[in-house]
C-alpha positions in Angstrom: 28.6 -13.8 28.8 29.7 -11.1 25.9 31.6 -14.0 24.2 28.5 -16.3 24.1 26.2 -13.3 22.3 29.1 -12.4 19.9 29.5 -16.9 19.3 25.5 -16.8 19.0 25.5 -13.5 16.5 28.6 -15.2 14.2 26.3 -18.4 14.2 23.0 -16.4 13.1 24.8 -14.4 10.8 26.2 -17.3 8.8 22.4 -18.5 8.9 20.9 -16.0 7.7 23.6 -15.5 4.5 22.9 -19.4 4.0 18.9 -18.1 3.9 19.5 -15.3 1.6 22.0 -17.3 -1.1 19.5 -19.9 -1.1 16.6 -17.4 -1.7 19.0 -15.8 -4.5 19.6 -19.7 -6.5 15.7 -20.3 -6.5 14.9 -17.4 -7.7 17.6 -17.2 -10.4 17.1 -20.8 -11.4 13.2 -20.0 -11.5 14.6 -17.3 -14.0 16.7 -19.3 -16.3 15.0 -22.3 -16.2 11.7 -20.4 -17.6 13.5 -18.8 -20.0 15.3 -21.6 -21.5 11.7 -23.2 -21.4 10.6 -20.2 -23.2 12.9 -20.2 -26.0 13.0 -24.2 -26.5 9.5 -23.9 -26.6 9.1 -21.0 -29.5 12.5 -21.4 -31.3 12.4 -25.4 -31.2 9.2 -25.9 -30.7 9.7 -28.2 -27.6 10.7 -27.8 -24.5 10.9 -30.2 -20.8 7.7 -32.3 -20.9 8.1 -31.8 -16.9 8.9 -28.2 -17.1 6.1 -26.5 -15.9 5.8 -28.7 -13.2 9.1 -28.1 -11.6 8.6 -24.6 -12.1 5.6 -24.7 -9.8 7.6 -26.8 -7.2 10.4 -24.1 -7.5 7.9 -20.7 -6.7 6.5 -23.1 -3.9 10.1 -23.8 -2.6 10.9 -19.9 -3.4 7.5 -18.3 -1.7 8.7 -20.4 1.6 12.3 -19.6 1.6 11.2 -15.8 1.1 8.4 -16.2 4.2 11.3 -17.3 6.4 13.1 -13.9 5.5 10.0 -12.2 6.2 10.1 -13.7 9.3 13.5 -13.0 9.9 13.3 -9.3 9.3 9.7 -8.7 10.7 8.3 -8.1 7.4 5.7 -10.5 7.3 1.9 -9.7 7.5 0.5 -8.1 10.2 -2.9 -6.9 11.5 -1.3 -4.4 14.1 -4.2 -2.1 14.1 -4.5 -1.7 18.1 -1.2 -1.1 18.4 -0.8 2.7 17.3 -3.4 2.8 20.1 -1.6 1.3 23.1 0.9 2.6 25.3 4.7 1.7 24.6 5.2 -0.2 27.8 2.5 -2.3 27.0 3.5 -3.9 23.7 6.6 -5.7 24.6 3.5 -7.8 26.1 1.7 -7.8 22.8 4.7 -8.7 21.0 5.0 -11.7 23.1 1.8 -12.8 22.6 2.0 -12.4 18.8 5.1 -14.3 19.2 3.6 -17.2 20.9 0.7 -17.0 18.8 2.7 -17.0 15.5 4.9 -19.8 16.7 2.0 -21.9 17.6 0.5 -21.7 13.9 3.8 -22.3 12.2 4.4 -25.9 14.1 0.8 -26.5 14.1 1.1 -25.8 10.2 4.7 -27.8 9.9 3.2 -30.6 12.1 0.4 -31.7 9.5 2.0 -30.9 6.8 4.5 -33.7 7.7 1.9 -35.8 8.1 0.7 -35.4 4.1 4.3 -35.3 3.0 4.2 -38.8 5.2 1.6 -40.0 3.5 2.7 -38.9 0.3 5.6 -41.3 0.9 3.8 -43.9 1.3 1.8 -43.7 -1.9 4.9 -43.0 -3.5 3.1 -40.4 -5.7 5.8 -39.2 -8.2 6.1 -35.2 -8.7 7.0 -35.4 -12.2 9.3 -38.4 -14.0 10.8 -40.0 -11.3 10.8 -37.4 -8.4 9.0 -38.6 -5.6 6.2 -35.6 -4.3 7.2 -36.5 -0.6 10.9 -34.9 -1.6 9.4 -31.7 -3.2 6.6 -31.3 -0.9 9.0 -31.3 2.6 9.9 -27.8 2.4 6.2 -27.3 4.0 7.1 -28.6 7.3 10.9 -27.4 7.3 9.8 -23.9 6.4 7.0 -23.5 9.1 9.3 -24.9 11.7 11.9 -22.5 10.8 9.5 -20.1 10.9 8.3 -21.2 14.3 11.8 -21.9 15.8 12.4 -18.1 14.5 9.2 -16.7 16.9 10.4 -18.7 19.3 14.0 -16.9 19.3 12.3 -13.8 19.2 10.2 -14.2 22.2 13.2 -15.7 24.5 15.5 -12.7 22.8 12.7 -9.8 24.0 12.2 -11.7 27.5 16.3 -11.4 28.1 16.0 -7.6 27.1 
C-alpha cells in the first residue's frame, strides 16, 4: 500500500511543478510582452495592432492557472467565520462539506462554460487576427475542472485519513 502513496505523491508532485512553471511562463511572458509593447509603442511609435488583446487573454489564462494553485495550497477565498467557533472534531465534517460544495461549483462553472466556448466554435468568432476565441476561451472549463477534480481529491484524501 506504501508503494502506491509514494507512486501517487511522485505523480502529484510532477503536477504540481508542471502547474507552477506554467504559472511562472504566463506571468513572465505577460511581462515581456507588455514591455516590448511599451517601448514599440513610445520609442517607435507602433506596436502589435493585436497586443492588447492577447494581453487580456494572457491575465485571463494567468488569473486561472494561479486559482488552481490557490486551490492546490488551500489559499483560495474563504468565508470560514463559524469555524473559530466549532469544536475540532467537528470540522473534518465541515471541510467535507466545503469540499463537496466547492467541487460542485467548479464543474457546474466548467460545464457551461464549455458550452459558450462550444458555441463560440461554432460562430467561429476570431480572438484577434486569426486566433479563433473558442482556443483562448477553453482554459475556463479546463481550470474549473481542475479545480473541481482538485476538491474532489481533497475530500476522498480526508475521508481515508
Amino acid at each position: 500500500m506504501r508503494q502506491d502513496n509514494k507512486k501517487d505523491n511522485k505523480y502529484i508532485v510532477y503536477l504540481n511543478k508542471i502547474e507552477d512553471i506554467v504559472v511562472s511562463i504566463l506571468l513572465l511572458g505577460i511581462m515581456l510582452f507588455a514591455v516590448v509593447q511599451i517601448i514599440f509603442r513610445n520609442i517607435f511609435e507602433s506596436g502589435f495592432i493585436w497586443g492588447d488583446s492577447l494581453l487580456r487573454i494572457l491575465v485571463l489564462w494567468l488569473g486561472l492557472a494561479g486559482a488552481i494553485l490557490a486551490s492546490r495550497k488551500d489559499k483560495q477565498i474563504s468565508i470560514d467565520v463559524l469555524t473559530q467557533f466549532i469544536a475540532k472534531k467537528y470540522r473534518v465534517y465541515i471541510d467535507k462539506v466545503n469540499a463537496i460544495f466547492a467541487a460542485g461549483i467548479c464543474f457546474i462553472i466548467s460545464y457551461y462554460s464549455l458550452m459558450f466556448v462550444i458555441l463560440e466554435y461554432e460562430d467561429s468568432i476570431k480572438a484577434f487576427e486569426q486566433v479563433p476565441a473558442w482556443i483562448t476561451e477553453s482554459i475556463i472549463p479546463f481550470g474549473f475542472a481542475v479545480m473541481g477534480l482538485k476538491y474532489l481529491a481533497k475530500l476522498l484524501q480526508n475521508s481515508k485519513s
